[in-house]
Phi, psi and omega in degrees: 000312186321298198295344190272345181295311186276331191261003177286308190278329170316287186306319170315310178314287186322284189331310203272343178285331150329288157273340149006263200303312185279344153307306163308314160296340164276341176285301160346307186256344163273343166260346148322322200259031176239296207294341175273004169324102200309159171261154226254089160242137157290154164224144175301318179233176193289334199275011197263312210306308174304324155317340176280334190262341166303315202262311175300330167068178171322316179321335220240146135242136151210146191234156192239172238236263157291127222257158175326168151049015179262149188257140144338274206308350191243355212287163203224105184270140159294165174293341166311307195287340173283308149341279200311302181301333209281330158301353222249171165263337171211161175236138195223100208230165202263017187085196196354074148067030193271322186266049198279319151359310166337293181302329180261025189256285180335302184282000182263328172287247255120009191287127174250021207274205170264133184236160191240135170260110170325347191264351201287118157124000183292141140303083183274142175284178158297149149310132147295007183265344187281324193111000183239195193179024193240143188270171187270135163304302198297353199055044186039067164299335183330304209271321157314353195244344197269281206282021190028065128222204203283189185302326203263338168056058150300315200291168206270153185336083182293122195214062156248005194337112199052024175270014148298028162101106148225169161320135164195148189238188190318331208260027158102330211275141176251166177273149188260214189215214220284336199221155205268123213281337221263030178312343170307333194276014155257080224308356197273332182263345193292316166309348185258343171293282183301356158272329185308304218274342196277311186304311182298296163351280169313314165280002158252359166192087175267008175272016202234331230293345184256000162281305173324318182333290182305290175329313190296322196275309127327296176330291171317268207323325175285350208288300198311284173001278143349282191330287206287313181296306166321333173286340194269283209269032173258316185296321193292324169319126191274157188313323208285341203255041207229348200253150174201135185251137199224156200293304175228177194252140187234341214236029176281317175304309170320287192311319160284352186259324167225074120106327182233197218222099190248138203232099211261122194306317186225180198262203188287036177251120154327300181311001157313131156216114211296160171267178193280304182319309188288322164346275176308324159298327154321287181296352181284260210306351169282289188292306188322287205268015202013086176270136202271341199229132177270113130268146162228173195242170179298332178244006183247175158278134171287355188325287191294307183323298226257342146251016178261328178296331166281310200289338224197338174065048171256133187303144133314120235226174170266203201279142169249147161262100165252309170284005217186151184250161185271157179299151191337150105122357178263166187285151191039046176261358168221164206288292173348306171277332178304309195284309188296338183271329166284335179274285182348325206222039175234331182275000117000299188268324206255306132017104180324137174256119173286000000 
């Protein structure tokens, strides 16, 4: 009896050592599955938030503050947008006065998380609404000093983001300040953007940092790539063949990095509306030099473009993307595809006819 007691208690013993163990693994794999909880980033706009899913991967949720095919400059934040920040862990903007919305958004979330500005480390040109058009030497320290942290925007939730005062007018639109915001449209800052995002990532989630590393790198390696062909077939174009007139200016960073020459109906507001006199000179000089190509873009109105194009018998060129990315699953739905689908349909337009 004794001995039947004991292998009784054995097998008992096994059994409960047993079910432990699958406790233990299970508590295990429940806490594995808390620690892979991607991390929770905002972006202001679409086109930073697909940089963010590129460098980020599975690691990331991230969302944009403004959606495909939204204009910036008219953009509004909802009660929704207060939420979304008040979860996230990083905010990720793009700088030189672009969000000027922003600071009272921060402050209504409550956000406490780290913030990166993308632009950091850029040649930002001048606004040309300023009278200049030349770029800052400093690589826009401006904008480090404005949202008080580094170059790399690490430090916890900076957050004055513009509030030295910009322009917004009755309707809402907002204006930008001294330096022209629309640094992306230069894949060489888009790369310094995705490093920026790689940095912030890594330093908000650093057990991930060699998956971001890769990711990051990859990315970079299509970016340069991209660069380096646009530079080939924009060089190749002959000068007469460099001018393009576009509804605002958004493509001064484009124009200088390959070569050509965007001569914008109103400024860096969509919400721009030129006087009759900037009209009239426009069009003098659209005939004067015979430019032959009209665009319009995805967040503005065609009004003005679609008269200037009458007025001067200049083609309508196709859709540009600039401030906004095209909706999921269409042609210019990622920053990668956007720039290669506007150098399509500007070299399209610009190309000698035989």
């Amino acid at each position: 009896m004794s001995a039947g007691i004991q292998q009784a208690g054995g097998r008992a013993r096994r059994v409960l050592a047993r079910a432990g163990l699958a406790l233990a693994a299970m508590a295990a794999s429940s806490w594995g599955v808390a620690q892979a909880e991607p991390l929770k980033v905002v972006a202001s706009f679409s086109i930073l938030a697909d940089m963010v899913k590129e460098v980020g991967g599975e690691q990331v949720q991230a969302v944009a503050l403004i959606g495909p095919n939204q204009d910036a400059h008219s953009f509004e934040p909802r009660p929704g947008d207060a939420r979304k920040l008040g979860d996230a862990q990083v905010l990720v903007v793009n700088g030189l006065e672009f969000e000027t919305w922003l600071p009272g958004l921060v402050k209504a979330s409550g956000f406490k998380g780290s913030t990166a500005v993308a632009s950091a480390g850029v040649k930002a040109l001048r606004n040309a609404e300023d009278g200049h058009g030349h770029e800052d030497d400093h690589g826009h320290g401006h904008d480090d000093d404005e949202h008080g942290h580094d170059s790399h925007a690490e430090e916890d939730h900076a957050h004055d983001n513009d509030s030295h005062g910009h322009a917004e007018d009755a309707h809402g639109h907002h204006h930008h300040g001294e330096f022209d915001p629309h640094a992306w449209q230069d894949v060489r800052n888009g790369i310094l953007y995705a490093r920026n995002i790689e940095r912030a990532l890594i330093a908000a989630d650093p057990e991930n940092a060699e998956g971001y590393r890769q990711r990051a790198n990859d990315y970079v390696a299509r970016l340069q790539a991209l660069d380096g062909r646009l530079r080939d077939v924009f060089g190749a174009l002959p000068q007469e063949h460099r001018k393009v007139v576009v509804a605002h200016a958004a493509l001064d960073y484009f124009g200088q990095a390959y070569g050509l020459v965007f001569l914008p109906v109103a400024g860096q507001s969509t919400a721009a509306e030129p006087s009759a006199a900037e009209m009239a000179r426009l069009i003098k000089q659209i005939r004067d030099e015979h430019i032959n190509a009209v665009f319009i873009e995805n967040v503005s109105r065609s009004r003005l473009a679609d008269q200037v194009a009458r007025e001067t018998g200049a083609q309508v060129g196709g859709l540009l993307f600039t401030d906004a990315l095209a909706e999921p699953g269409q042609r210019g739905s990622t920053y990668l595809d956007m720039m290669e689908w506007n150098a399509q349909q500007l070299l399209d337009a610009l190309k000698p006819r035989p």
